[in-house]
N, C-alpha and C positions, 0 to 999 in steps of 0.2 A: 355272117350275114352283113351286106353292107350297109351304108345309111341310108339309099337312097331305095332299098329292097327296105327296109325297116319302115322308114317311111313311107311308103307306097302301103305298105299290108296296113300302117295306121290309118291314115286319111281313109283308106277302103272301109274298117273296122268304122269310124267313127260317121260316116255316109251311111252306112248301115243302120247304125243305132242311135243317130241323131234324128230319126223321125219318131221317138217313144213320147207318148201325148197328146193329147187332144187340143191345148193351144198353144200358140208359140213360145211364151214365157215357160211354160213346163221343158217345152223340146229345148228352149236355150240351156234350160239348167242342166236339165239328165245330158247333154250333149256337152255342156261344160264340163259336168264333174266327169263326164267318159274320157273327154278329150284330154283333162289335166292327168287323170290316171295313167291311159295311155302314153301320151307325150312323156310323162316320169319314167315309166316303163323304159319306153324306147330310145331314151336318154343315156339312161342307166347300161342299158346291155350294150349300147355302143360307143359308149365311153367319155359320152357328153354332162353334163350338169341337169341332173334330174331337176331341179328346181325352173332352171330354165325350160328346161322341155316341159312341165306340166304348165307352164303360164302361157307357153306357144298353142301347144295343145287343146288346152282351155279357152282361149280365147276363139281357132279355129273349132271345137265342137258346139261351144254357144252359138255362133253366126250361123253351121250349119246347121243347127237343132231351131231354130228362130226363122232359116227363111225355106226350111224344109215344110211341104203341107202334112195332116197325121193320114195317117191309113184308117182306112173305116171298112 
């Protein structure tokens, strides 16, 4: 898998599941901690520095989990 397919299936993954919550503050966190998991994830299988990848991660899932509205 390359980086740029690794990351593509992330940011999709994290689009997805960064609208969990009713208000923003909730979607920033569950979208943070998804994004830092993720980000480590996909750090790690392609050979990158997990720690770096979950901060990237994290930082991209909180913004998208905060300026995403919730599903009703």
């Amino acid at each position: 898998m390359t980086r740029k397919t690794a990351f593509g299936m992330a940011l999709g993954l994290l689009t997805m599941l960064s609208a969990c919550g009713y208000d923003p503050g909730t979607r920033a966190v569950t979208g943070g901690l998804l994004g830092a998991g993720t980000g480590a994830g996909v750090a790690a299988v392609t050979g990158g520095r997990p720690a770096t990848g979950a901060l990237i991660g994290g930082g991209v899932g909180a913004v998208g989990g905060a300026v995403t509205s919730p599903r009703f």
